[in-house]
KOLROTOR-388602 format. One record per residue: residue in one letter; x, y, z of N, C-alpha, C in turn. Coordinates in steps of 0.001 Angstrom, whole numbers, padded with zeros to 6 digits, always signed. Each point is the difference from the previous one (the first is absolute). Layout:
<recs>
AXYZXYZXYZ ...
</recs>
This chain:
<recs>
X+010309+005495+009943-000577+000049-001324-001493-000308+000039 X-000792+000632+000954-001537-000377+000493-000392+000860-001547 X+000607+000683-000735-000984+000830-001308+000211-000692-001383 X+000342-001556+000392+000021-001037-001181-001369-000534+000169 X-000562+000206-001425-000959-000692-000734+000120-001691+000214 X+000550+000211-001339+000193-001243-000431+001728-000412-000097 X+000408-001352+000277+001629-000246-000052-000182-001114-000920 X+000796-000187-000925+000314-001124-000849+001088-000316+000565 X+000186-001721-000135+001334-000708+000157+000458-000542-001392 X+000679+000177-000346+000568-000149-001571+000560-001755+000120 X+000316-000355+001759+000547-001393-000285-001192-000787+000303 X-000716+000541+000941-001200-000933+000343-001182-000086-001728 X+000063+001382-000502-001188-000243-000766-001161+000325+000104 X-000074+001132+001550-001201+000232+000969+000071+001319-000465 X-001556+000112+000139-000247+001894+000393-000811+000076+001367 X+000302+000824+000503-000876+000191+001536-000198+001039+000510 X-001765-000021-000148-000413+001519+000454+000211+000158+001376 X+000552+001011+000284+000157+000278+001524-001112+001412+000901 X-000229-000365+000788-000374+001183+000641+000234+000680+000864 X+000210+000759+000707+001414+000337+001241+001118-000771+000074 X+000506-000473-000916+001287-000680+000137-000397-001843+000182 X-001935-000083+000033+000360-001919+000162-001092-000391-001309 X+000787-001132-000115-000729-000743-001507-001610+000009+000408 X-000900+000276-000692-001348-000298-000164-000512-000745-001278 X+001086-000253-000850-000224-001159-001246+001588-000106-000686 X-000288-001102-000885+000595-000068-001118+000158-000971-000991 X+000413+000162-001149-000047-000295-000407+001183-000982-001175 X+000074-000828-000855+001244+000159-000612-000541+000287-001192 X+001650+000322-000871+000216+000826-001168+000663-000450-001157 X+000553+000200-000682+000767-000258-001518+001067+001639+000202 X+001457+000003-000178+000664+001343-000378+000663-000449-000441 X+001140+000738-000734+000921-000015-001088+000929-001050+000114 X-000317-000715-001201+000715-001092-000675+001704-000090+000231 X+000407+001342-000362+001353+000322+000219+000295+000431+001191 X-000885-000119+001120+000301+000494+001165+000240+001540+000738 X+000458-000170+000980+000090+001174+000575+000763+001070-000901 X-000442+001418-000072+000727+001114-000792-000656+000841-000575 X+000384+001418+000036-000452+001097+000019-000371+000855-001840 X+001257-000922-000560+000251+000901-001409-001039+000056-000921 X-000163+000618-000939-001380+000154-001232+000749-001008-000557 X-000929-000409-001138-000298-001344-000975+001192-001277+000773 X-000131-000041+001461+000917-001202+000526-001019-001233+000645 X-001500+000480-000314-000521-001353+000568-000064-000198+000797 X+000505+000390+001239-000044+000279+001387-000598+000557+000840 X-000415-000761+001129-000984+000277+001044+000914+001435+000927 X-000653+001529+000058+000704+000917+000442-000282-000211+001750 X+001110+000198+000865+000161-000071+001425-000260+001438+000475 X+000418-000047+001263-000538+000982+000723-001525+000996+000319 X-000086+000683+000492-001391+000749+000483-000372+000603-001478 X-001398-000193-000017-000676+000971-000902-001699+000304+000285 X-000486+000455-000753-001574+000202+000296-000941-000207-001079 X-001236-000318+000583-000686+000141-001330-000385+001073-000693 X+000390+000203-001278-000276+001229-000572-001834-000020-000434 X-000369-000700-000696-000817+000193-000572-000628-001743+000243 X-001267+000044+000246-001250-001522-000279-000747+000612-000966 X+000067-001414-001344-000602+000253-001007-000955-001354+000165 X-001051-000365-000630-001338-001032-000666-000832+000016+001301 X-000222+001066+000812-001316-000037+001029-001064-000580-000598 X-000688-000727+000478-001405-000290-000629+000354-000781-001391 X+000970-000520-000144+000062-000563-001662-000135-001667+000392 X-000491-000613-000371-000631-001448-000026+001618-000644+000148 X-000429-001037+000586+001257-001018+000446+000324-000317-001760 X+001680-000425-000202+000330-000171-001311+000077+001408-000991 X-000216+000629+000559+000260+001452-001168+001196+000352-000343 X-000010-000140-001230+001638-000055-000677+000014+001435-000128 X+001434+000308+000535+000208+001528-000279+001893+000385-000940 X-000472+000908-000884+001476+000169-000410+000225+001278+000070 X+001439+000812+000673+000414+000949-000080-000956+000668+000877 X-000540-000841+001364-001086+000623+001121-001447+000006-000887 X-000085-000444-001096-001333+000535-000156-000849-001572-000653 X-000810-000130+000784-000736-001090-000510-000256+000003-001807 X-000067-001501-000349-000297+000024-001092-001180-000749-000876 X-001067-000013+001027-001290-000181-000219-000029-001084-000079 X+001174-001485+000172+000376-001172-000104-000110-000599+001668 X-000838-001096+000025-000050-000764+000847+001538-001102+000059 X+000507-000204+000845+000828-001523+000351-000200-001367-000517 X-000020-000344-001175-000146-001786-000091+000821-000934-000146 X+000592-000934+000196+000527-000510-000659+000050-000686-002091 X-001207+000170+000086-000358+000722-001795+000926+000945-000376 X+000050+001017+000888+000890+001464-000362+000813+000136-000221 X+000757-001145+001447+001375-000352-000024+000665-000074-001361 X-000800-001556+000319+000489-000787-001661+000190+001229-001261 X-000786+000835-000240+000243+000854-000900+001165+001283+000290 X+000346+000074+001240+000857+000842-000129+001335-000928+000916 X+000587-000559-000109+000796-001367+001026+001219+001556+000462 X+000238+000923-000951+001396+000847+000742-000414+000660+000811 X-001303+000194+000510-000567+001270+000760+000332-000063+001463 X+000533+001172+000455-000033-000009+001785-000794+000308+000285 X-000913-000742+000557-001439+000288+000263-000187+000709+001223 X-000371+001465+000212-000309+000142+001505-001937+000289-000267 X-000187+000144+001034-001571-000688+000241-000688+000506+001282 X-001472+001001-000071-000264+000136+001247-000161+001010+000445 X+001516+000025+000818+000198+001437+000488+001605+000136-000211 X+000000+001485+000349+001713+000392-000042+000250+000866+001601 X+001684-000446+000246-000078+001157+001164+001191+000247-000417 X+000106+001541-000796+001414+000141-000609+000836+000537+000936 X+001312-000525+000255+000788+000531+001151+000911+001067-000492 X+000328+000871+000851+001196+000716-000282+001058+000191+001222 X+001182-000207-000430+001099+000369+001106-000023+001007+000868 X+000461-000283+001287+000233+001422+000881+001469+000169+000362 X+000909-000769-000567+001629-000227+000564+000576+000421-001462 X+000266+001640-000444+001052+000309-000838+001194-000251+000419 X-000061-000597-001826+001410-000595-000007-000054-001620-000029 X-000874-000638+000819-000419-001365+000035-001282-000326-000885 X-000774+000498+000172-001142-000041-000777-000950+001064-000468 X+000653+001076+000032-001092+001344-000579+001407+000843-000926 X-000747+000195-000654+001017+000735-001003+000947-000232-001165 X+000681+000174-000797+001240-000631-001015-001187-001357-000511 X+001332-000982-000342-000165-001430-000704-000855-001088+001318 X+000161+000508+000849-000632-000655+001516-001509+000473+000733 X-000645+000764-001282-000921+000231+000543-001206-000617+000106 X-000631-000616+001210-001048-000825-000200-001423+000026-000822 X-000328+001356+000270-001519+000607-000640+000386-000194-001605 X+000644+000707-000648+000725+000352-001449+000290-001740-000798 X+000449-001065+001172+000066-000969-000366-001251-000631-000413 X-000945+000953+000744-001593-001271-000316-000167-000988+000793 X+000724+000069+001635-000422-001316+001052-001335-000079+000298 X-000457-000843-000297-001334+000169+000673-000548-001428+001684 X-000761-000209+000307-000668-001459+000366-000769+000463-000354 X-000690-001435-001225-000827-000340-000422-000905-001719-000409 X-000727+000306-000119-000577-001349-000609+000469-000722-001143 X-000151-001348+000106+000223-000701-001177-000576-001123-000495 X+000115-000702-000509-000564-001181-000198-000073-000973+001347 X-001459-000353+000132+000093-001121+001308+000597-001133-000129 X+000255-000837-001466+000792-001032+000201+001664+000354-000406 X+000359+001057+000064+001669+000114+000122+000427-000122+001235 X+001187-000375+000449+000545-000220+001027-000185+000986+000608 X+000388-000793+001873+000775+001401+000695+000220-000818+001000 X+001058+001054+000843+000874-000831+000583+001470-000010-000233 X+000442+000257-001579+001247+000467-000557-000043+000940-000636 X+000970+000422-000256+000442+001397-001036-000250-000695-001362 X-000745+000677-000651-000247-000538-001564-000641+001363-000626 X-000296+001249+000519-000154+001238-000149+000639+000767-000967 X+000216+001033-000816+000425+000773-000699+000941+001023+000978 X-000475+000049+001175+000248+001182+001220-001091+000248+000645 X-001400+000031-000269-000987+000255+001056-000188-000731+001182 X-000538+000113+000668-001076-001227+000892-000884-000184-000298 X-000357-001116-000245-001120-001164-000636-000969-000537+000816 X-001378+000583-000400-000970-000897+001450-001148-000675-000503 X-000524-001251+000499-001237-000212-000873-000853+001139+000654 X-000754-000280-000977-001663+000752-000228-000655+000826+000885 X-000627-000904+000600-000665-000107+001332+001037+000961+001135 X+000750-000405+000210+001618+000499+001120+000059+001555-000371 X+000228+000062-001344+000361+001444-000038-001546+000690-000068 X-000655-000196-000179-001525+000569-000178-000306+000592+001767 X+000105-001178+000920+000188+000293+001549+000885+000876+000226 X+001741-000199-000175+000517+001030+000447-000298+001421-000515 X-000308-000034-001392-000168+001462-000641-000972+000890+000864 X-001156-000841+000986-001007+000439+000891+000236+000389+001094 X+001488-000120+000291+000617-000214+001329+001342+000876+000198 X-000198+000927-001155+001505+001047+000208-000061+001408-000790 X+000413+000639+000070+000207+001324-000478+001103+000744-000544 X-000709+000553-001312+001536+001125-000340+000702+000526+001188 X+001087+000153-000508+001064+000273+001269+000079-001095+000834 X-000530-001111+000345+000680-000867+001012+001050-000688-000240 X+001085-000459+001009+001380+000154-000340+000131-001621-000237 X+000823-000541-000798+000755-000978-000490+000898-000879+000239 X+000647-000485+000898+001026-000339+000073+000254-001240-000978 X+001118-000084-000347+000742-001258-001389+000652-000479+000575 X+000181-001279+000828+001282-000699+000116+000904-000939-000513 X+001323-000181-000488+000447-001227-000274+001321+000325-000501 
</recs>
């Protein structure tokens, strides 16, 4: 599996960029609250291989709140917070994934892209370390700003847990 990107461990909490098959960083993460699982509106962190479809906020200032991929001219504060307390904040950058295993994660009720997985940014003082996620992967600021510099559409995914 030397054409893995990046591998998440769903028990460790880690993401790790790889390059011919050996770690050259990593980092930890935040994924789904409800744990491991593939289904739409289940909250769940999706397993198996996928890729990045699409990197969205190049060049967008650390803290850039984005909804529905598209920035919303809103900086990160905790000011902001306070005014919006239900918001899933992603922040930054996006690396929206999509499945490559029909049947597991591309296609039907199991499809990853259609679900909206992304890794992304979030608030620097929310946890990580545990699942407390909606279903994405969760990175501070800074972390995902580096990796977003450090990978490419199409590079492959692996999900474990």
């Amino acid at each position: 599996m030397d054409d893995i990107r990046l591998r998440i461990s769903l028990p460790e909490q880690r993401l790790y960029l790889l390059e011919g098959g050996h770690r050259i960083a990593e980092y930890t993460v935040s994924t789904g609250i409800n744990g491991p699982g593939e289904r739409k509106d289940s909250g769940c962190t999706p397993r198996g291989l996928h890729q990045i479809r699409a990197k969205i906020g190049a060049g967008a200032p650390l803290n850039t709140v984005f909804v529905s991929r598209r920035p919303t001219g809103e900086s990160y504060t905790p000011t902001l917070a306070a005014q919006y307390p239900q918001r899933d904040w992603i922040l930054t950058r996006i690396l929206w994934l999509g499945g490559l295993e029909p049947g597991r994660n591309r296609f039907g009720d199991r499809d990853t892209q259609r679900r909206y997985i992304y890794i992304h940014g979030c608030p620097d003082e929310l946890p990580l370390g545990i699942p407390v996620s909606h279903g994405c992967i969760r990175m501070h600021n800074v972390s995902i700003a580096e990796l977003f510099q450090r990978v490419r559409v199409k590079d492959k995914v692996l999900i474990e847990g």
